[in-house]
C-alpha positions in Angstrom: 59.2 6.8 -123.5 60.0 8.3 -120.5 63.6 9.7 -119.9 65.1 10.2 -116.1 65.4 14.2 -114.9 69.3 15.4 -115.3 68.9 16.6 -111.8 69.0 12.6 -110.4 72.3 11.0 -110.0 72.9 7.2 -110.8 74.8 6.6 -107.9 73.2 6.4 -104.7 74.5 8.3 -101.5 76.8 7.2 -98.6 75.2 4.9 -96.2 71.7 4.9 -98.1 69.3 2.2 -98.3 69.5 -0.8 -100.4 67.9 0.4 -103.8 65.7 -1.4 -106.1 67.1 -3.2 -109.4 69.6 -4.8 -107.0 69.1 -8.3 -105.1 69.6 -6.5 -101.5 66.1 -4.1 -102.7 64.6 -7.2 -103.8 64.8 -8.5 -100.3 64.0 -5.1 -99.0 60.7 -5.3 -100.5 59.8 -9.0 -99.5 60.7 -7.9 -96.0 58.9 -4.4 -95.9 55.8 -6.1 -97.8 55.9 -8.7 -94.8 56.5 -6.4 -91.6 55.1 -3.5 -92.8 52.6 -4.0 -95.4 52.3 -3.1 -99.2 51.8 0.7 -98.5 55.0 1.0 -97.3 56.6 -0.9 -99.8 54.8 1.5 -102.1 56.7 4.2 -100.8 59.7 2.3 -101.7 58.9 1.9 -105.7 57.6 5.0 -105.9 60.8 6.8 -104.2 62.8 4.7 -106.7 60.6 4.9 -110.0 62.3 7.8 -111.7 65.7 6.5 -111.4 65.1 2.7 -112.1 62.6 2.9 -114.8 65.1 2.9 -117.6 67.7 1.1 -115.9 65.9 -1.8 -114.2 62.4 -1.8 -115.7 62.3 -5.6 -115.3 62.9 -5.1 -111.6 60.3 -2.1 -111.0 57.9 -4.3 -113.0 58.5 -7.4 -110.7 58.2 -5.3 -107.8 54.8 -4.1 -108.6 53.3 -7.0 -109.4 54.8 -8.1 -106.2 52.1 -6.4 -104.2 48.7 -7.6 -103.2 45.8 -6.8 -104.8 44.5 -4.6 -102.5 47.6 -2.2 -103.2 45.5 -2.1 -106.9 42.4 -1.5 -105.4 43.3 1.9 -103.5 46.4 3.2 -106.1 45.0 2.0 -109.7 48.0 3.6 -111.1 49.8 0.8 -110.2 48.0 -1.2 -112.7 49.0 1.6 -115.7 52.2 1.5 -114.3 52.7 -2.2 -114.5 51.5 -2.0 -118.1 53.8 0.3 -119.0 56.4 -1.1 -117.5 55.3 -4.4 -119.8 55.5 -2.4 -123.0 59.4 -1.0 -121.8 60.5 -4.1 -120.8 59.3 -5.9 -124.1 60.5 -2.7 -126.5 57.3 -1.2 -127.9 55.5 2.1 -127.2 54.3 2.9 -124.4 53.0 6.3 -124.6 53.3 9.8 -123.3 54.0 9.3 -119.1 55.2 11.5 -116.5 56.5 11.0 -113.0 53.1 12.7 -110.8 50.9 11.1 -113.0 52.0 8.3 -114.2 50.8 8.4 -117.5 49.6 11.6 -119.4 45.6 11.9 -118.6 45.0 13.8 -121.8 44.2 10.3 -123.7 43.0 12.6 -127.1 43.7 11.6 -130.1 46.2 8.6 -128.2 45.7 5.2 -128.6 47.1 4.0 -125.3 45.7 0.9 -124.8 42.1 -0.4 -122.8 43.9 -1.1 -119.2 45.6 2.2 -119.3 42.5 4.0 -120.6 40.9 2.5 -117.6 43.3 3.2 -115.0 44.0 6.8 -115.7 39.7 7.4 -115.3 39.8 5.3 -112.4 42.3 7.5 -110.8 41.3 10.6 -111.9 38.0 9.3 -110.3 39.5 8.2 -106.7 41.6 11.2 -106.8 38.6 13.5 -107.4 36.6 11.8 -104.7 39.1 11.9 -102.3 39.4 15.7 -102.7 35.7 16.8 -103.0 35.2 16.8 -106.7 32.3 14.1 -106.4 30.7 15.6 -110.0 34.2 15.2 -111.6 34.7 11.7 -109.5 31.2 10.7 -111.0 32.2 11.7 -115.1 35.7 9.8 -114.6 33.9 6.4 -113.2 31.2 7.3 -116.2 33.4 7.9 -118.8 35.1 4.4 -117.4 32.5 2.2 -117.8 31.7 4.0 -121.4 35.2 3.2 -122.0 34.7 -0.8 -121.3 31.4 -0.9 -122.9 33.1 0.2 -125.8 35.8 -2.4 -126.2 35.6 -5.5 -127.9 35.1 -9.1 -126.1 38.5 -10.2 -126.7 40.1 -6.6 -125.1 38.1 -7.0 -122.3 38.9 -10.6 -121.6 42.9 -9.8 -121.9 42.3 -7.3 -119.1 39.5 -9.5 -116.8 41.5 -9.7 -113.7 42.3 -5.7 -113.6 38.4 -5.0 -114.1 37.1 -5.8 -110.4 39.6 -3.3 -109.0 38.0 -0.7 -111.4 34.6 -1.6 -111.0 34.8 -1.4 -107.2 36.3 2.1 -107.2 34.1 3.5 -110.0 30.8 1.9 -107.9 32.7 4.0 -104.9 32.5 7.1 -107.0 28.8 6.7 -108.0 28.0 5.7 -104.1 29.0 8.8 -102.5 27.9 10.8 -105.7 24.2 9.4 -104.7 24.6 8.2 -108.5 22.9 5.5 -109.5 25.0 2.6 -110.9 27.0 1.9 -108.1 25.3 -1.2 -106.9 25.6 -2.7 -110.5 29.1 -1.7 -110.4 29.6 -3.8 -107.2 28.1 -6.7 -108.4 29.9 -6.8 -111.6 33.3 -6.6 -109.5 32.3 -9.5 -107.1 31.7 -11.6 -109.7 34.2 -10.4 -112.0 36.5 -11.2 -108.6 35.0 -14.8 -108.0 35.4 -15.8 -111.7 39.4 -14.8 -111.1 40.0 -16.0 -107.9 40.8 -12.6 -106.6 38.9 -13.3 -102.8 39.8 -10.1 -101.1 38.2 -8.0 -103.9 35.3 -10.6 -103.8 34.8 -9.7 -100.5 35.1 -5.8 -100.5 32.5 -5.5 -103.6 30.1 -7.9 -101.6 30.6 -5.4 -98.5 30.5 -2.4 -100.3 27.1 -3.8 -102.2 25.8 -5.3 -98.4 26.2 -1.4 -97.1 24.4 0.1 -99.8 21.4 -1.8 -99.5 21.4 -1.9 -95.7 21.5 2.4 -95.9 18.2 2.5 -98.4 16.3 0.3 -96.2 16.9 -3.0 -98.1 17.4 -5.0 -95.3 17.3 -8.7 -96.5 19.3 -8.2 -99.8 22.1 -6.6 -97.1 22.0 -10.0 -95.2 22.5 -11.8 -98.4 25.6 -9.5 -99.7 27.1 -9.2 -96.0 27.1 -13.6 -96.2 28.8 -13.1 -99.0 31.2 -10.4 -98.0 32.0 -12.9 -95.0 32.3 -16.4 -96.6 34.3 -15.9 -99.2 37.8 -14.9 -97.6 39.7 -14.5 -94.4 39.5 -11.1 -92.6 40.6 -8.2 -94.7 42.2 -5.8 -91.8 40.6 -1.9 -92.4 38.7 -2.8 -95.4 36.6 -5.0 -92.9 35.2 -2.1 -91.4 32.3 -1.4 -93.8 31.5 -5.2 -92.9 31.0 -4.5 -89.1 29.4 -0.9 -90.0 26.7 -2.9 -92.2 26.0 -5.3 -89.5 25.4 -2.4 -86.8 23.1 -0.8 -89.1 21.0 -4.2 -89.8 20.9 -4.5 -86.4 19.9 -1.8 -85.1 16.9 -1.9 -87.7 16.2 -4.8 -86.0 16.2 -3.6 -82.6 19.3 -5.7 -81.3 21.6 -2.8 -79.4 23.9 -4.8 -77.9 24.9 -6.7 -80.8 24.7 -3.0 -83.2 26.8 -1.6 -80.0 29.5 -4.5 -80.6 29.5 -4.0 -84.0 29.8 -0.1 -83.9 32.8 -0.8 -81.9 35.0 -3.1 -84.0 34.1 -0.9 -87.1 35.7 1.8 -85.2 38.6 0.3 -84.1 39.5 -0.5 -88.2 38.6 3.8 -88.4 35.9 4.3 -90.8 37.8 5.8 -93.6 35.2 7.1 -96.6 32.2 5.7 -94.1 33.2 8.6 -92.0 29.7 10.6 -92.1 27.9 7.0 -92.5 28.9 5.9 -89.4 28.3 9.0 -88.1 24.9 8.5 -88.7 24.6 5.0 -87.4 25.9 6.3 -84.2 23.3 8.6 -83.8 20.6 6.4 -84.4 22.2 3.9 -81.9 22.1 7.4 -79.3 19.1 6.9 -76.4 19.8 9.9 -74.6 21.1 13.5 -74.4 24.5 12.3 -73.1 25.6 10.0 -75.6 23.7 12.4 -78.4 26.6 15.3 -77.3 29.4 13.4 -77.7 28.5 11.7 -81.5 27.6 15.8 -81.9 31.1 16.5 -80.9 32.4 13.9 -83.4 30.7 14.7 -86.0 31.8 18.6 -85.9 35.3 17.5 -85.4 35.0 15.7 -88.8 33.5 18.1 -90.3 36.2 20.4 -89.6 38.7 17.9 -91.0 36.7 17.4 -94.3 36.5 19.5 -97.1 33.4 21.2 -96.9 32.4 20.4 -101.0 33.3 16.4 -99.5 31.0 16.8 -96.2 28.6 18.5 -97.4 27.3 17.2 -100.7 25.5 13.9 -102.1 25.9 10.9 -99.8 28.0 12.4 -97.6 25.7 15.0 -96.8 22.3 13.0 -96.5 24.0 11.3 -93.5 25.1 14.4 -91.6 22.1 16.4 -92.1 20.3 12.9 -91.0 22.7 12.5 -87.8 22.5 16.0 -86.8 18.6 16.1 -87.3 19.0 12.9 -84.9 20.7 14.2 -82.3 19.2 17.3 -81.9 16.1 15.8 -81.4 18.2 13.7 -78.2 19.4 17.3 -77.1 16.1 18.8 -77.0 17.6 21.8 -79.5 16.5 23.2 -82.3 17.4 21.7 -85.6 18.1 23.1 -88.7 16.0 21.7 -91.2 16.9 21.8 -95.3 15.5 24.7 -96.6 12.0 23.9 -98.7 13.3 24.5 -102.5 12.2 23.1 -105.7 14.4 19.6 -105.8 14.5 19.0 -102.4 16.1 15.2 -102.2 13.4 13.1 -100.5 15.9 12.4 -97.7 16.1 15.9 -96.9 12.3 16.3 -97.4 11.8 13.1 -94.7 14.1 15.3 -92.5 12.2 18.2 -92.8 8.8 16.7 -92.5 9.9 15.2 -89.3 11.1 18.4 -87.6 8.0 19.9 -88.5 5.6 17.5 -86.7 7.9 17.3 -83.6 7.0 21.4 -84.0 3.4 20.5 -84.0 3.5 22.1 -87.7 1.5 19.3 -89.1 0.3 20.7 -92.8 4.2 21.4 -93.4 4.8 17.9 -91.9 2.1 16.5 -94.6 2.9 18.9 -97.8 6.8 17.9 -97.0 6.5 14.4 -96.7 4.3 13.8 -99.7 6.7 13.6 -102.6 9.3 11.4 -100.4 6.9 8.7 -100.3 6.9 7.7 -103.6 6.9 3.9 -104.6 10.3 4.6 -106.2 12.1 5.9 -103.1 14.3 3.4 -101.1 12.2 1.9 -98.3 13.9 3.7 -95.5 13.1 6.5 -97.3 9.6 5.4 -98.2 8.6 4.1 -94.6 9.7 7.2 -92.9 7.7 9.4 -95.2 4.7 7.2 -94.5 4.8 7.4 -91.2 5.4 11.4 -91.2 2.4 11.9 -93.8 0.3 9.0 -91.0 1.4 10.6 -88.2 0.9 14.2 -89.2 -2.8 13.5 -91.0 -4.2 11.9 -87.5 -2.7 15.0 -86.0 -4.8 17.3 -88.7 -8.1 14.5 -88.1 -7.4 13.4 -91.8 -8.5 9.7 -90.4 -8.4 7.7 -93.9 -4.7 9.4 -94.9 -3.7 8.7 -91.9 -4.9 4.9 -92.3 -3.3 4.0 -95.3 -0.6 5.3 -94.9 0.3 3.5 -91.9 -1.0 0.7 -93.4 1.7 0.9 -96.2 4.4 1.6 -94.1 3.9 -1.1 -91.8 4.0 -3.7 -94.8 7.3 -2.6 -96.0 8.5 -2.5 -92.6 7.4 -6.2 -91.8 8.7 -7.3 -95.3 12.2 -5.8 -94.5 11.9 -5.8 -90.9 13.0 -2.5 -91.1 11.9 -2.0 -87.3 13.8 1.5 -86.8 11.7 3.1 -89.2 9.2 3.6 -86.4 11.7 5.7 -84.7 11.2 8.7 -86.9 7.6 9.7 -85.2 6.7 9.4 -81.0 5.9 6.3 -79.9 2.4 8.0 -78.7 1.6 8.3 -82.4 2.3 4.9 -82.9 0.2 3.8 -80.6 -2.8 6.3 -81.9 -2.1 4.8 -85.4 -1.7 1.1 -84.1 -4.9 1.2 -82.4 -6.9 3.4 -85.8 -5.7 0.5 -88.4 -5.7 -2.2 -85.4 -2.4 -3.3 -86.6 -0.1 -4.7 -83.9 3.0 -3.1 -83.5 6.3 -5.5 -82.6 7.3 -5.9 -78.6 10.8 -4.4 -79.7 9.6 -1.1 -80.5 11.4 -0.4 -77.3 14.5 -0.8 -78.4 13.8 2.6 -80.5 12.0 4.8 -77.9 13.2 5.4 -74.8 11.4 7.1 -71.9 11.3 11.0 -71.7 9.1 13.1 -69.0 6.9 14.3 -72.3 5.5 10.9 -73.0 5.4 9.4 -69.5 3.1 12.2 -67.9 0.9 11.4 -70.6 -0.2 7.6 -69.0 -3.8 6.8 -69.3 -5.7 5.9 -66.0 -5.4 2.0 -66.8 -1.7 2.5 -67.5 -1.0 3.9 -64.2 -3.2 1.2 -62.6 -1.1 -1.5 -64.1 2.1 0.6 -63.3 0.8 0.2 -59.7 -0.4 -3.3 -60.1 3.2 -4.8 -61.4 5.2 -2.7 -58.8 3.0 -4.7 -56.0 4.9 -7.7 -58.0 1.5 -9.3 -58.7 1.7 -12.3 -61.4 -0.1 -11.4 -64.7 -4.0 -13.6 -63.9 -3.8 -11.6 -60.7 -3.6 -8.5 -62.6 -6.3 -9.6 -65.2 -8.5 -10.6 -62.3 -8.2 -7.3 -60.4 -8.7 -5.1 -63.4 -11.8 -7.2 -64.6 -10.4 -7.3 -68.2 -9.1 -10.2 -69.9 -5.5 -11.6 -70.1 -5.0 -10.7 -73.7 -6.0 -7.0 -73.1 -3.9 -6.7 -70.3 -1.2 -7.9 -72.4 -1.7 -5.2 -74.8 -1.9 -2.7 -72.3 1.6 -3.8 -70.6 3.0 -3.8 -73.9 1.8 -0.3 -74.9 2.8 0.9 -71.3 6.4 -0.5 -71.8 6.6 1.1 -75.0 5.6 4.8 -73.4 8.3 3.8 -71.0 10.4 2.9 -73.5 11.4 -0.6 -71.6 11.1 -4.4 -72.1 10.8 -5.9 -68.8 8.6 -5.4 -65.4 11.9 -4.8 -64.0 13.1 -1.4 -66.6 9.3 -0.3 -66.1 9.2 -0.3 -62.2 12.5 1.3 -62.1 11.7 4.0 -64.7 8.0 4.6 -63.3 10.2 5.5 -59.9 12.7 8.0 -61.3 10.1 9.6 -62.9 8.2 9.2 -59.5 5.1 7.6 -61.1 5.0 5.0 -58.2 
């Protein structure tokens, strides 16, 4: 049992704080828990654990389980400190614990007990994540969940309402690993969390689950899991912000800016926490222009500086900075590093690459790269952007048929997911080359994703500068039909590929840009 440092005196100084184990604490920590929230009351048991744990255990222990659940969530050695503050305060072993630790990691040869088993991995695990050691923050949430699949019904019953806090963190670990699991693991917590009537973990595993679907492309299980993350409890302060950051991301998939640019800005003001490089990322893909492109650029290296570079520069964490600076480049007009081409390549990085390459007209490395990522097993954001590389980059290269089907697949997944951004990953002139090969019809909101640049808008066919001319005379839509000799539905195809060059959605956006770019 744990034994108090001679170096601490009993007796507190003159003029110091009240201290817990006496009533005057006890009201401390009601009132700090109330204006100041359970991480400051934290601060307060842990300042005091040393010291009160063998002479008010019953005290420390009330005061523990005095915090929230969301204290559990973030610090899970609370939970092996409130069971072994349950074997002290009942007389029986506790084990082998320690003041920085809590309890002795080294669990060999130990019989400890299933919670504390579980809550020393999952801290080891958040404490490994949070400092870069995503391989050893992986093992720890493995070696958790081979730990519970291991225990007997009845052991995992006694402990059912610690096991969402666990399961959330170890689906964490496996998340910004790029392990797989982690969606399993947050499904397992929300209903682990629903069954016990524990609503603000319900709602953080729902949230967590709703990003990680929305990131691979899987739009409509996202909506499902972001319902659920927002009907099942009140608002949940900083946690909240993955909500917001999942909604921006389905939005802007589905070409809604303003509501992605609302949603962007309240996941902000919560500050992003882990999401730091994924919202990163969102940003850039909500970026139009050069402008707002240099200052998500400037962002992202001042959070890169702040990170350690094993954190920023690995797994998850990784795949969305190389992604948002491949982005924004692109917005700059500058060159962009592209992952070097090794065996084992991710597919995300080989999407990156392949798209770089075409932009660079280098349309064989464009093909070769983008071959692999578009694999039926690859996510569909994934899948759909490697599509439309290996389409775009085969018309290019007059490889017709490849060209076809691929589109052809990508544009299915895209209209099952209505994962509209996709298109964003190749010009909007290929598009419309690959639109009119397959004589698929792209959606109207396409020009949500592209907006106008002087590369694209030289490049109007005849008829598109006719109509240009034709709208900016403010003629209704029969009139221009009429004067064109064409029919109203091909005009109407021709206004819509003309606003897509543009990169606008009204007669209004089109006159205006056709005059900056002194078109009219």
């Amino acid at each position: 049992m744990m034994t108090r440092p001679d170096s601490l005196n009993d007796t507190p100084p003159a003029g110091a704080p009240p201290e817990l184990g006496t009533p005057e604490t006890d009201d401390l920590i009601t009132q700090t828990l109330a204006e100041e929230g359970w991480e400051a009351a934290a601060i307060v048991i842990e300042s005091n654990w040393d010291r009160l744990v063998t002479t008010a255990p019953h005290r420390l222990l009330a005061a523990i389980r005095a915090l929230p659940g969301e204290a559990f969530v973030d610090r899970p050695t609370f939970l092996v400190a409130a069971n072994y503050l349950q074997h002290v305060v009942s007389g029986t072993d506790a084990g082998s614990y320690n003041h920085d630790g809590w309890l002795d990691a080294d669990m060999s040869g130990r019989e400890i007990g299933l919670i504390s088993a579980l809550g020393v991995l999952t801290s080891r695990s958040a404490g490994a994540r949070t400092s870069g050691d995503l391989a050893d923050a992986r093992r720890a949430a493995e070696q958790g969940r081979a730990a519970l699949a291991q225990a007997s019904e009845q052991e995992r019953a006694a402990i059912r309402s610690s096991l969402p806090h666990f399961l959330l963190q170890w689906g964490r670990s496996r998340e910004l690993a790029d392990a797989p699991g982690a969606d399993f693991e947050y499904e397992q917590a929300y209903e682990l969390a629903i069954l016990t009537d524990q609503a603000l973990i319900a709602r953080r595993a729902a949230a967590q689950h709703a990003w990680l679907s929305a990131e691979r492309g899987r739009v409509r299980t996202a909506e499902l899991w972001l319902a659920r993350a927002r009907g099942g409890s009140a608002p949940n302060g900083r946690y909240d912000a993955v909500i917001y950051l999942t909604d921006a991301l389905i939005r802007l998939d589905r070409g809604d800016r303003v509501g992605a640019e609302r949603e962007l800005a309240r996941a902000a003001g919560l500050g992003s926490g882990e999401y730091w490089a994924a919202m990163l990322w969102v940003q850039s893909m909500y970026a139009r222009d050069a402008a707002e492109a240099a200052v998500i650029d400037a962002r992202l290296a001042q959070y890169l500086a702040q990170q350690p570079t094993s954190l920023a520069a690995s797994a998850a964490n990784g795949r969305y900075t190389r992604a948002a600076r491949a982005r924004l480049a692109v917005l700059r007009r500058q060159s962009a590093t592209a992952p070097t081409m090794r065996p084992g390549l991710s597919a995300t990085d080989r999407v990156i690459s392949a798209a770089l390459a075409h932009v660079a007209r280098k349309h064989q490395d464009a093909l070769d790269l983008a071959g692999e990522a578009a694999a039926p097993e690859e996510p569909p954001r994934t899948q759909t952007a490697a599509l439309l590389v290996t389409a775009a980059a085969a018309l290019a290269l007059g490889q017709r048929e490849t060209a076809a089907l691929a589109f052809v697949q990508a544009h299915a997944i895209i209209e099952h997911e209505r994962l509209y951004s996709a298109y964003d990953c190749v010009p909007s002139g290929d598009l419309d080359a690959l639109a009119e090969l397959t004589s698929l019809r792209l959606p109207e909101l396409l020009s949500a994703f592209h907006q106008p640049r002087t590369d694209h808008v030289v490049q109007l066919t005849k008829r598109e500068h006719e109509v240009l001319a034709l709208l900016a005379q403010g003629r209704s839509m029969s009139e221009l039909a009429e004067a064109l000799f064409i029919s109203p539905n091909t005009l109407k195809s021709t206004v819509r590929r003309l606003y897509r060059r543009l990169g606008v959605n009204s007669r209004a956006s089109a006159i205006d840009t056709a005059r900056r770019f002194g078109l009219i």
